[in-house]
Backbone bond lengths (Angstrom), bond angles and torsions (degrees), N, CA, C in turn:
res aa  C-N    CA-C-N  psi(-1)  N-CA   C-N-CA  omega(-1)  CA-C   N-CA-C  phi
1 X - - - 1.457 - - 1.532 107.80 -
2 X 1.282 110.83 129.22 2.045 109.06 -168.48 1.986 81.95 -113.49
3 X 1.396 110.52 126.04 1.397 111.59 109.34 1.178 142.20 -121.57
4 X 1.173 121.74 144.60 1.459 136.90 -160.37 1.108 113.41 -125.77
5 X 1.735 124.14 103.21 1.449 130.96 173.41 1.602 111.33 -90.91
6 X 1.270 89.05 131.97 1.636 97.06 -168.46 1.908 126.19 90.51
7 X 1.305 109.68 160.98 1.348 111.16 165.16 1.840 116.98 82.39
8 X 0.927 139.83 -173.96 1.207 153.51 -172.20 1.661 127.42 -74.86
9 X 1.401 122.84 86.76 1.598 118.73 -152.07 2.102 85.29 -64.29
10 X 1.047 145.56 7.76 1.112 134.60 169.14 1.495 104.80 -78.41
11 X 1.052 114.94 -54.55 1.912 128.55 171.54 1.632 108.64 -31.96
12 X 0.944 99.05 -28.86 1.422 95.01 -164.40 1.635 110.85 -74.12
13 X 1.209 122.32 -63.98 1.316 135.21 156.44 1.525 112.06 -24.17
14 X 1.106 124.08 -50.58 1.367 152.19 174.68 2.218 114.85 -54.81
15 X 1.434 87.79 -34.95 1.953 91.12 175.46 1.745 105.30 -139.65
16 X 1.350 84.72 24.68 2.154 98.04 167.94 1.392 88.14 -79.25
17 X 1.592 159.58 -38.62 1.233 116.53 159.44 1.455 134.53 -82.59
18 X 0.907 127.63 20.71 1.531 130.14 175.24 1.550 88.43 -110.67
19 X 1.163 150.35 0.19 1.363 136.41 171.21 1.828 95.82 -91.39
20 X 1.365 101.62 -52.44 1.484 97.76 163.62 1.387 122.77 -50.58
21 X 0.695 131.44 -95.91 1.670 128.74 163.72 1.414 113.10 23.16
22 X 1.821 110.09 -54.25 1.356 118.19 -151.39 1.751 90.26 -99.01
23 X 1.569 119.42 -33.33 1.377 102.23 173.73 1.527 121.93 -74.46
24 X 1.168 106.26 -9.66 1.735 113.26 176.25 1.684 104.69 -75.08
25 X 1.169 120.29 -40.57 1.204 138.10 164.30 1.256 116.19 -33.51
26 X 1.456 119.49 -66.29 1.002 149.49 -109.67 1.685 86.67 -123.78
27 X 0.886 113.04 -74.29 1.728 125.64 171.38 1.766 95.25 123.95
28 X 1.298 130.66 16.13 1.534 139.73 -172.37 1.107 131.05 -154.09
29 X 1.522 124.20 154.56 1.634 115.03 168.00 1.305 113.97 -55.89
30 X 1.335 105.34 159.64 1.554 126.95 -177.51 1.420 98.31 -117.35
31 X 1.352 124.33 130.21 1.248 145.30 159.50 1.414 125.50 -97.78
32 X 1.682 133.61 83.03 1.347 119.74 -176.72 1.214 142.92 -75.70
33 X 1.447 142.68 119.03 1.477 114.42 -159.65 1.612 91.70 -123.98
34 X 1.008 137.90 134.12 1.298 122.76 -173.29 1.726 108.34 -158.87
35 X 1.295 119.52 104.13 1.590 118.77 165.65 0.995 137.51 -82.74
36 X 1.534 139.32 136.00 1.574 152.30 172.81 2.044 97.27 -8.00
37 X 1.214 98.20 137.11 1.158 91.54 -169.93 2.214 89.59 -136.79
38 X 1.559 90.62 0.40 1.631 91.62 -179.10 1.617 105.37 -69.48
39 X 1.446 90.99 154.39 2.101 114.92 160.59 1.555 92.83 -47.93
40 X 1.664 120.13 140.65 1.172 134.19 -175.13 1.176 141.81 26.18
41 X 1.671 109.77 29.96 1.232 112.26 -137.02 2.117 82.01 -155.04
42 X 1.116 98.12 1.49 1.641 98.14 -160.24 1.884 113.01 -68.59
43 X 0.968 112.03 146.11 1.947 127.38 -175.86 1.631 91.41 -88.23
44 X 0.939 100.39 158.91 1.546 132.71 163.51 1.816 120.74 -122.64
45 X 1.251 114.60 134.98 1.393 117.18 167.14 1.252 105.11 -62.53
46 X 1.511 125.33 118.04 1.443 109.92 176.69 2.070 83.78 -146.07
47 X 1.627 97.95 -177.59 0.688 117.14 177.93 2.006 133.06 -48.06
48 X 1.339 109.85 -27.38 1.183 119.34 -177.69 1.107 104.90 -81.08
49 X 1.554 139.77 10.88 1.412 120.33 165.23 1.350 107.04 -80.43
50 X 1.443 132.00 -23.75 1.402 149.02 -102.18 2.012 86.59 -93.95
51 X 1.198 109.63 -36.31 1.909 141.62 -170.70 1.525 83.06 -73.73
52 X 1.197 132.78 -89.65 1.141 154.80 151.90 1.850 106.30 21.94
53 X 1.284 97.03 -85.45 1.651 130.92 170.51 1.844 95.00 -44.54
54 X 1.014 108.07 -57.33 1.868 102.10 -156.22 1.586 90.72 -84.68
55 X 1.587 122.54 -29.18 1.757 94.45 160.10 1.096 151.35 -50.76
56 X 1.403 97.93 -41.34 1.518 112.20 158.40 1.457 126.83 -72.26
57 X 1.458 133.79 -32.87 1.121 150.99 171.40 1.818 99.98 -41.22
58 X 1.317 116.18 -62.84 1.308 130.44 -130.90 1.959 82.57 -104.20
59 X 1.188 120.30 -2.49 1.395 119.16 -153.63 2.048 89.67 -118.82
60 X 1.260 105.65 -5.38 1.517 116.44 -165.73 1.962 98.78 -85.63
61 X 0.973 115.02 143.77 1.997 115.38 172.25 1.673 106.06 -46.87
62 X 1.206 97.84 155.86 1.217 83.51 173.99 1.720 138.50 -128.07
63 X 2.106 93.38 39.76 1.267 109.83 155.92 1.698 106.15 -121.17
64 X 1.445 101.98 43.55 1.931 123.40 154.14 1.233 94.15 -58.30
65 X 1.517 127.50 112.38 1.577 139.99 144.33 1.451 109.25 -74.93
66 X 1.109 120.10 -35.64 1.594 124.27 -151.71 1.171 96.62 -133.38
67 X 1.911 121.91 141.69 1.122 127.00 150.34 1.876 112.58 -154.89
68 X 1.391 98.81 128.09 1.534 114.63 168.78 1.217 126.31 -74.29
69 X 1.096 145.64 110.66 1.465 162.04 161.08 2.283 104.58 -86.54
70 X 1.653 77.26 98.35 1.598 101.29 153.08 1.808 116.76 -67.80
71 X 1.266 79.74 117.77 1.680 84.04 174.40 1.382 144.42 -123.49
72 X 1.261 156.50 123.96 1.415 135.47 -114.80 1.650 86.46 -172.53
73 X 1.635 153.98 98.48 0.805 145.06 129.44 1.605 148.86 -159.81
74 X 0.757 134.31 -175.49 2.074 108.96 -168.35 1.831 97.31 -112.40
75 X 1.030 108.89 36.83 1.233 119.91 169.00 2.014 124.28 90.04
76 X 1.171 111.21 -137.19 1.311 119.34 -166.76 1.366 160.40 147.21
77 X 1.137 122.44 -104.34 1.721 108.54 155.73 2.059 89.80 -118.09
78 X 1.183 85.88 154.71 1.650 92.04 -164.41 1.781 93.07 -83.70
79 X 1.731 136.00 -36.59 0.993 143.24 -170.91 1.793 107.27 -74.51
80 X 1.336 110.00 -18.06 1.574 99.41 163.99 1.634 113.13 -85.66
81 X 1.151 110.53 0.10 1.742 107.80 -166.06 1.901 81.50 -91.59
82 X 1.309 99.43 -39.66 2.129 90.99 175.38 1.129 122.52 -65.09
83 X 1.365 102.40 -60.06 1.658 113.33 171.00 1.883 102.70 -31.48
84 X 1.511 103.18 -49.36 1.915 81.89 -165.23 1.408 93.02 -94.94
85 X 1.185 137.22 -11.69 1.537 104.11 -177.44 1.664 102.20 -87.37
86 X 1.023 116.59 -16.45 1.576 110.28 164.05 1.579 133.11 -60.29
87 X 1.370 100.70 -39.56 1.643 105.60 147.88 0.874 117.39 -48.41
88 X 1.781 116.11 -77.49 1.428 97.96 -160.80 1.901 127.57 -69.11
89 X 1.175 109.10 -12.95 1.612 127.70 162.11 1.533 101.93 -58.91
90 X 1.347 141.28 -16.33 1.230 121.87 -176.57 1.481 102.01 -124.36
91 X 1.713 110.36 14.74 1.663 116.05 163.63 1.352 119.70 -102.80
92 X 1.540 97.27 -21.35 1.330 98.76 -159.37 1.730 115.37 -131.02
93 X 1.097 126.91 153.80 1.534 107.28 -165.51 1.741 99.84 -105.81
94 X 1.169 132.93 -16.29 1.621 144.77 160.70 1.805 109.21 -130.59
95 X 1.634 90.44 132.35 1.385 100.92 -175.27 1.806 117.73 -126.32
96 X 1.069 101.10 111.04 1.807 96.58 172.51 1.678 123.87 -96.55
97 X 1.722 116.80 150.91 0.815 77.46 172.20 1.507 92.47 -133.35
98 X 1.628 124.00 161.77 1.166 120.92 -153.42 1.784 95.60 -117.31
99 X 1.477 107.84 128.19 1.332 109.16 174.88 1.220 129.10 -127.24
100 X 1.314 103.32 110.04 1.648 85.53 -171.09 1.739 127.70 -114.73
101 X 1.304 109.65 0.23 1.714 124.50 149.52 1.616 117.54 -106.82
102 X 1.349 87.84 -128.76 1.698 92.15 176.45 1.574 108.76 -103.27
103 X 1.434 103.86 137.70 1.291 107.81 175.19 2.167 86.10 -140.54
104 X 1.595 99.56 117.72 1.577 109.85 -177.84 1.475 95.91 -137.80
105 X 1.133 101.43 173.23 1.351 145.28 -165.95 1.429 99.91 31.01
106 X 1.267 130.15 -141.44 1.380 110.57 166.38 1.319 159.21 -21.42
107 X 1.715 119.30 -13.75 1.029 127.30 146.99 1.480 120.90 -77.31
108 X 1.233 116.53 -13.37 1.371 114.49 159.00 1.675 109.69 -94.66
109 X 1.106 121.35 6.03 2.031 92.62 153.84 1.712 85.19 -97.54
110 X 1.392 159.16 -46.13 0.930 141.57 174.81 1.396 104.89 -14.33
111 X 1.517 109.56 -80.38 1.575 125.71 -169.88 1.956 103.41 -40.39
112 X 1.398 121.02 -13.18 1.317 106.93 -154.80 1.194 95.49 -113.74
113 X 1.477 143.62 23.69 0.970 149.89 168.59 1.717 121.61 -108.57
114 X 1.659 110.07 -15.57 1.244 143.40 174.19 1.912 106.84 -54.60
115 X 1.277 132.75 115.17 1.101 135.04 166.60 2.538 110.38 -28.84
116 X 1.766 76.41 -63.07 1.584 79.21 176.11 2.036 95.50 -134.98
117 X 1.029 83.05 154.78 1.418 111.04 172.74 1.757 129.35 -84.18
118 X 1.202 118.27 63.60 1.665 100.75 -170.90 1.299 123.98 -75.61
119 X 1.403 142.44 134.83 1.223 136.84 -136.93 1.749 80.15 -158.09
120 X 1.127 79.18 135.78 2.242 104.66 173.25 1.431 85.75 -98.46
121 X 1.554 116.36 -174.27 1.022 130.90 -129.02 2.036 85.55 -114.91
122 X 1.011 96.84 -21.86 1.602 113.07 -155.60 1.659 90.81 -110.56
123 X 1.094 113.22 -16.15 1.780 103.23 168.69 1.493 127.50 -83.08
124 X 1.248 97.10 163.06 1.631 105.11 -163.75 1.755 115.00 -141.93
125 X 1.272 130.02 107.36 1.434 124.70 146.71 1.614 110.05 -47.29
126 X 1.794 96.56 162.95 1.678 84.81 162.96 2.098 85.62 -159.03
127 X 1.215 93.80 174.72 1.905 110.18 -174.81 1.657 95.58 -44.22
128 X 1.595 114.51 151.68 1.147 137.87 -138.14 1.934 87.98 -134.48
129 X 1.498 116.27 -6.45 1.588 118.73 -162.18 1.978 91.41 -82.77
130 X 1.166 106.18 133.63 0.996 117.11 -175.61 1.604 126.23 -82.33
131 X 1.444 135.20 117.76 1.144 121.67 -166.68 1.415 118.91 -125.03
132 X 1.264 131.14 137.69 1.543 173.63 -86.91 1.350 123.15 -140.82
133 X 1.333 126.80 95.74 1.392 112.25 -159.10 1.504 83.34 -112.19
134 X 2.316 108.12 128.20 1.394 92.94 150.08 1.293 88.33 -134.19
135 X 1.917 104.31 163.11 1.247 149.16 -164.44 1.825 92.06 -93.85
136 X 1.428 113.31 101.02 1.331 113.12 159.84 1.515 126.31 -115.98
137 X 1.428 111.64 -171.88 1.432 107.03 166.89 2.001 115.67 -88.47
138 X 0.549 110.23 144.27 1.563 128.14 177.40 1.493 95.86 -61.15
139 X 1.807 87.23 134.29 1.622 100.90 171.58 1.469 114.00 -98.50
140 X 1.310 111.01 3.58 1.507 109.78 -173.16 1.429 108.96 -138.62
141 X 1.299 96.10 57.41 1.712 106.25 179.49 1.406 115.32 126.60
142 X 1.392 110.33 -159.49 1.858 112.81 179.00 1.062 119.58 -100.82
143 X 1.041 146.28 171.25 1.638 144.10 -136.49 1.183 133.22 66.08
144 X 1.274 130.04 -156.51 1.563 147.54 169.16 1.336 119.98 -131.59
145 X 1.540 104.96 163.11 1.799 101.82 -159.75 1.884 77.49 -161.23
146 X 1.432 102.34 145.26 1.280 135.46 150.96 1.453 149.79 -62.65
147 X 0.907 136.91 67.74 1.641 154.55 -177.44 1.548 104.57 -65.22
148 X 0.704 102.79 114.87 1.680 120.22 154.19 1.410 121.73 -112.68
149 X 1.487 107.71 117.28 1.539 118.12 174.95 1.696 118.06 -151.59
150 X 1.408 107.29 174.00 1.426 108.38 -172.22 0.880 109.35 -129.64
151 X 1.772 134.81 170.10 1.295 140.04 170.20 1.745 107.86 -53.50
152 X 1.379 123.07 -38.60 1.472 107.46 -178.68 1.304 114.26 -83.29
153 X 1.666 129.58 2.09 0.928 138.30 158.84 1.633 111.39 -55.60
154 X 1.112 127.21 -55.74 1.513 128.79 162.48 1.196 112.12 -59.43
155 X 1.038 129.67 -38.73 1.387 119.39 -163.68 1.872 106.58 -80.65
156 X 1.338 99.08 -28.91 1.981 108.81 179.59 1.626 97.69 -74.77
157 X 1.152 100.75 -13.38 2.065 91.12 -171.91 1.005 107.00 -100.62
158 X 1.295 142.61 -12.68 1.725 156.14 102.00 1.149 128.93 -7.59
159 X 1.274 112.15 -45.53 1.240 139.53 -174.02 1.492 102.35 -62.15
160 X 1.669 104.49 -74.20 1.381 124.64 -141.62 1.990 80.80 -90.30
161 X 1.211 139.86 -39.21 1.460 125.63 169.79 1.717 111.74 -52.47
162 X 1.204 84.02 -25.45 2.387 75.93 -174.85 1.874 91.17 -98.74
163 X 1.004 129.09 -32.54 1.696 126.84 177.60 1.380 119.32 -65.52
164 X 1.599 104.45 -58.77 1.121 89.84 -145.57 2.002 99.51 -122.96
165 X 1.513 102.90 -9.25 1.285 99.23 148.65 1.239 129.43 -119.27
166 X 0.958 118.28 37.14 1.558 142.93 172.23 1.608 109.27 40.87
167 X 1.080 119.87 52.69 1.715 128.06 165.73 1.819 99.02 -80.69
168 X 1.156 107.11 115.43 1.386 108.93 -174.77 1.785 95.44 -116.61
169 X 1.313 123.42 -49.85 0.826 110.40 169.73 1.653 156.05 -16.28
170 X 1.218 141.22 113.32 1.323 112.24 -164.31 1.652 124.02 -79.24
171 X 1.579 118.85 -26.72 0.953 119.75 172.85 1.534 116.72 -72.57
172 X 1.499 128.26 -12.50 1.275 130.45 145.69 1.168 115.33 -54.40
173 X 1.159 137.50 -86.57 1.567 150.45 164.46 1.680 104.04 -8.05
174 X 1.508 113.91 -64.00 1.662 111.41 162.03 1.511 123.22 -42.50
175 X 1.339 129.18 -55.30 1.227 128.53 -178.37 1.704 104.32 -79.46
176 X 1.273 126.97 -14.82 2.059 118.17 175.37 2.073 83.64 -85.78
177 X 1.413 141.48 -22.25 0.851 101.69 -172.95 1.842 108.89 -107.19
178 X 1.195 111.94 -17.85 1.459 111.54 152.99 1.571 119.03 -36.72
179 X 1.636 116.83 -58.98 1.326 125.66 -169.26 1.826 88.23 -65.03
180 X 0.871 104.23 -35.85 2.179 94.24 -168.88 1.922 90.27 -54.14
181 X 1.785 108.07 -50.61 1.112 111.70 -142.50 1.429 109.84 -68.88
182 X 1.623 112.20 -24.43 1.610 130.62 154.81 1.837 140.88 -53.79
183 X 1.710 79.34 -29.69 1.565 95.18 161.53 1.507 134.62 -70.92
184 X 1.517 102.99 -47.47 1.242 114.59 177.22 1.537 120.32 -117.07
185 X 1.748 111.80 -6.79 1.337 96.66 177.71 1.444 107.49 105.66
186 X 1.533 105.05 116.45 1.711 110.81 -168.52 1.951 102.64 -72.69
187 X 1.624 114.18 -18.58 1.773 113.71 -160.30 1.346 82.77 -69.15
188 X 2.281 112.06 -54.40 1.473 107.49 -164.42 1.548 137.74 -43.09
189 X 2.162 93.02 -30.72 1.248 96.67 -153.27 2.141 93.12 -90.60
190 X 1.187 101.13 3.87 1.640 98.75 -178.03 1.614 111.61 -94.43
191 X 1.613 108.47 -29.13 0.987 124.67 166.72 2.271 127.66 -61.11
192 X 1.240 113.35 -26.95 1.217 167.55 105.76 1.738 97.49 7.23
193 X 0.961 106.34 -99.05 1.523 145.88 -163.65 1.555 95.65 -67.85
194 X 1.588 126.29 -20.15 1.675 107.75 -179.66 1.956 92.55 -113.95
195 X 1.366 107.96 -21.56 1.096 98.52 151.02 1.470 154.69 -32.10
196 X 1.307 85.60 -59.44 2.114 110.37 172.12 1.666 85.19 -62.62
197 X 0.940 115.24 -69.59 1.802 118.05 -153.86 1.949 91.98 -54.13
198 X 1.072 117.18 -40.44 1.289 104.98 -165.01 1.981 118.71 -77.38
199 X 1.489 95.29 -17.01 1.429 124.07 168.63 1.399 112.70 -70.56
200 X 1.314 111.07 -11.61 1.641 106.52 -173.71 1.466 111.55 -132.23
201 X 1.256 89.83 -20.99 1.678 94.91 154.76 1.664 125.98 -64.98
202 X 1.926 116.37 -54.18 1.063 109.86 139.27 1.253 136.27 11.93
203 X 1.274 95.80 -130.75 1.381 123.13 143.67 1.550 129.92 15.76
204 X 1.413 93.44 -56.85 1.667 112.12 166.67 1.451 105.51 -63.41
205 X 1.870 103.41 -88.82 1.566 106.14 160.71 1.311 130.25 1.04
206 X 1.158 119.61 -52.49 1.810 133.52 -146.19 1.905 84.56 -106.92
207 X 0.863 140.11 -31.36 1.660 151.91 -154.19 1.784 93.68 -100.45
208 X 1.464 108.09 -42.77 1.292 103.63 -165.56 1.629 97.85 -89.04
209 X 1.452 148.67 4.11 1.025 144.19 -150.52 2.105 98.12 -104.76
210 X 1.519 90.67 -7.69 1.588 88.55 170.44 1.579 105.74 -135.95
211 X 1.508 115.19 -16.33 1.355 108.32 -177.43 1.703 99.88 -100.39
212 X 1.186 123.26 92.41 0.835 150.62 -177.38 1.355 137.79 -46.82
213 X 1.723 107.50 -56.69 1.329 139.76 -147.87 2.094 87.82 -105.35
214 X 1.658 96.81 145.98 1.347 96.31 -176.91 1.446 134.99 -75.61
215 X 1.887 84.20 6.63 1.528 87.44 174.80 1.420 120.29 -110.80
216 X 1.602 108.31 25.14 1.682 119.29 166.95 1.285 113.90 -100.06
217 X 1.335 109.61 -19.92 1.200 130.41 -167.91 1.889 107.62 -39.38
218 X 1.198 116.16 -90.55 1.584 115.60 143.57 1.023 135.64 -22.21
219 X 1.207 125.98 -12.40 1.536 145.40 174.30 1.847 102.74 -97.50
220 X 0.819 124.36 -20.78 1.508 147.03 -170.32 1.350 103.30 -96.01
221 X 1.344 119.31 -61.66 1.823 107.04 171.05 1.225 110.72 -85.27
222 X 1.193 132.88 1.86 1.827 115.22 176.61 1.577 88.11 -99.20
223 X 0.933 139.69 -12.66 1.709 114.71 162.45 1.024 107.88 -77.63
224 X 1.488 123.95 -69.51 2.186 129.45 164.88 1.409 87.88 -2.66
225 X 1.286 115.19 -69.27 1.317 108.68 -136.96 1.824 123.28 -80.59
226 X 1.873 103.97 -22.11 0.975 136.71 166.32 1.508 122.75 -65.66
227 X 1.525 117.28 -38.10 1.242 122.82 146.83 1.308 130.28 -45.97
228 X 1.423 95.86 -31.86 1.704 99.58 -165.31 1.449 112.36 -109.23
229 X 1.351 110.37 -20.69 1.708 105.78 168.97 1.871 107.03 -110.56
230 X 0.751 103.86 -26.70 1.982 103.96 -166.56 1.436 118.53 -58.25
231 X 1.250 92.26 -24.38 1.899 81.20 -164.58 2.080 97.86 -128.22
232 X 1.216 97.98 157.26 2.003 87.83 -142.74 1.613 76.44 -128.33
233 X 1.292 142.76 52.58 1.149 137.56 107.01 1.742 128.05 -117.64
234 X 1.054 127.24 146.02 1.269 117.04 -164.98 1.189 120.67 -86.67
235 X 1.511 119.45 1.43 1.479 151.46 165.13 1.585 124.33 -73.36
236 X 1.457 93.09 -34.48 1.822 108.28 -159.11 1.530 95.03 -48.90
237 X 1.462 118.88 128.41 1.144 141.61 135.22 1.532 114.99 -17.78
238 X 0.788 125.48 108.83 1.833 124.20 166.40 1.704 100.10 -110.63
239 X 1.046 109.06 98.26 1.819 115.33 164.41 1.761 115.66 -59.32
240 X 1.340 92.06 -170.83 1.590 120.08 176.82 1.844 92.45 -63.41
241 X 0.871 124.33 -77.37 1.280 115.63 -153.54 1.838 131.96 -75.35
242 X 1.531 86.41 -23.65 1.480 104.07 161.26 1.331 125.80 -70.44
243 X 1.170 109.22 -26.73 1.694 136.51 -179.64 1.671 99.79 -58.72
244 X 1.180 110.15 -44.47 1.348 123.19 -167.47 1.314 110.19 -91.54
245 X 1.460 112.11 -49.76 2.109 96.04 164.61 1.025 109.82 -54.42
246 X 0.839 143.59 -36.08 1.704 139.19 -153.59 2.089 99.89 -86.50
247 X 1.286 121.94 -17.72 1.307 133.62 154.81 1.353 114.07 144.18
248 X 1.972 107.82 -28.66 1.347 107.54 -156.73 1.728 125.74 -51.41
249 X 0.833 99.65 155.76 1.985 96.82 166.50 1.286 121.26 -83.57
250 X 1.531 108.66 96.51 1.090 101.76 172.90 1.480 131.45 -139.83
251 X 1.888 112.65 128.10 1.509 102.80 -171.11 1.616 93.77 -101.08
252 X 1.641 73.01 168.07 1.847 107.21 -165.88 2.143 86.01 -110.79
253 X 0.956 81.44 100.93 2.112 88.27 164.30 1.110 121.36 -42.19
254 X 1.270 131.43 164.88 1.024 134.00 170.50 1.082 111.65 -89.24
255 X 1.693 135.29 -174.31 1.338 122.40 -172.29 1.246 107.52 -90.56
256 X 1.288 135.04 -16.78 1.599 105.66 171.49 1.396 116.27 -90.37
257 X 1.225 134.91 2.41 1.219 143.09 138.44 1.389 144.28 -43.48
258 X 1.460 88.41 -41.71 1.874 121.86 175.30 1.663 90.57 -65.57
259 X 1.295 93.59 -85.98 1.742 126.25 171.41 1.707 88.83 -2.22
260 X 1.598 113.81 -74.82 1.648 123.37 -151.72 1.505 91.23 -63.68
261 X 1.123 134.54 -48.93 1.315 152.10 -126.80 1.849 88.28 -87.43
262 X 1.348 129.11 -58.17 1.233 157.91 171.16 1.526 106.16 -42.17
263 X 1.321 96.22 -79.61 1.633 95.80 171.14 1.557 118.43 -39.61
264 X 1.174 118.47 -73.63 1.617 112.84 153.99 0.886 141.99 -7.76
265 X 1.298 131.37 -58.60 1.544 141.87 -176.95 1.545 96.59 -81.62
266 X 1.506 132.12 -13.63 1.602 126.60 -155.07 1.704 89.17 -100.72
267 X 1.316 121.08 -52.45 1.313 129.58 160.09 1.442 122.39 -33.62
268 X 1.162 112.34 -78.91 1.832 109.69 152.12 1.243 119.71 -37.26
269 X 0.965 100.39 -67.59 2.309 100.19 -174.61 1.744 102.29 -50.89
270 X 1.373 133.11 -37.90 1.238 123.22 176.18 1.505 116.91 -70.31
271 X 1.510 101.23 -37.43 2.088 92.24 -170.29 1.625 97.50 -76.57
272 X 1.675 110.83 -21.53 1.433 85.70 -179.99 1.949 111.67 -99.70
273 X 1.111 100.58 34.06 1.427 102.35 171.64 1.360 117.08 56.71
274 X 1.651 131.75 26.43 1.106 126.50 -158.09 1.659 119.87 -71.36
275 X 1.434 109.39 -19.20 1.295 118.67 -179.90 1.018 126.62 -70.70
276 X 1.760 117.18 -14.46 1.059 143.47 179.23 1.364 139.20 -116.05
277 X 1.398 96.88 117.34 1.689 95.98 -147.76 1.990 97.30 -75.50
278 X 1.421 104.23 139.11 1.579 124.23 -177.46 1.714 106.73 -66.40
């Protein structure tokens, strides 16, 4: 079963056998969800796939045990990555999900709700810490300008005043976090702050929906949580092998799998022009 958000309904007809390919492979339908991944031109996981998702869901047999979700995107709203893995968790009794570029921020708690994880060689998780857009006034003239920041963003500027310039003091420490709270705004930085918690709650949630047993349980928030504080860009690449210290399950395909998986994403990345910035 293909859905395909975005791109050319001629295309489709056009890589209906390489979707085959991968469910013969696979032993299941394939579900694609995949957003704009072009320069100025980029998609968001948002809510309008959500119609999308339950067409195909509801359009699948209905002694479907198994279903794979292809995944392709630079993230989004973190509550559509639940919304669909909660569907498909209540279609399906084992769930994969197949990755074969970048799938970050929210498409990776998507990915973390997945029984196993298949990852090409060229794919990438990335940090799960949620980040913050506020609308201020400009420090260098008239208008407005855009800030983006996160809860460990405060917490590293905290950090590095008690580390590494040695403000030990507490009534120092009060006035470096007042001045933060002046910069960006005490609503942003609380808003911020239920964020992270709700990123690792996730995370957990979505982790615990296959790790089951009460002794993963803890094993389930120290990744949540490792996603969301460990790695201090919100970009960073998480590969094949890091994927796997950190606990996740994850197989590496075989090559005609890779191969199918590859072709796929090259088909997509061309109708949606990704190489080319808009």
């Amino acid at each position: 079963m293909v859905s395909y958000c975005g791109g050319r309904d001629m295309s489709i007809a056009e890589r209906k056998h390489i979707y085959e390919r991968i469910e013969r492979l696979r032993g299941c339908p394939v579900i694609s969800y995949v957003t704009s991944t072009r320069q100025n031109a980029q998609g968001q996981m948002a809510t309008d796939a959500i119609p999308e998702i339950q067409d195909q869901l509801l359009s699948l047999p209905k002694d479907c045990k198994q279903i794979d979700l292809f995944v392709v995107s630079l993230g989004g709203d973190p509550m559509v990555a639940w919304r669909i893995m909660s569907l498909v968790r209540d279609r399906a009794k084992k769930v994969g999900v197949l990755i074969p570029q970048a799938a970050f921020s929210a498409a990776t708690l998507l990915a973390l709700g997945a029984d196993e994880i298949v990852m090409h060689p060229c794919g990438n998780l990335g940090p799960v810490d949620p980040q913050i857009q506020v609308k201020r006034k400009s420090p260098s003239g008239p208008g407005s300008e855009v800030m983006r920041f996160g809860a460990e963003d405060l917490a590293g500027f905290l950090n590095y005043v008690r580390e590494n310039v040695g403000l030990s003091d507490q009534e120092y420490l009060r006035s470096t976090f007042e001045m933060f709270c002046k910069e960006v705004g005490a609503i942003p930085i609380g808003v911020a702050a239920r964020a992270s918690r709700l990123s690792v709650a996730l995370g957990t949630k979505l982790l615990r929906m296959h790790m089951r047993d009460e002794a993963s349980k803890q094993k389930a928030v120290a990744i949540a949580e490792t996603l969301n504080k460990e790695f201090f860009h919100h970009g960073y690449p998480v590969g094949r092998r890091e994927a796997k210290e950190i606990g996740l399950k994850i197989v590496e395909p075989k090559e005609d799998l890779e191969s199918a998986m590859w072709d796929l994403w090259n088909d997509i990345e061309e109708d949606l022009e990704c190489r080319h910035p808009f």
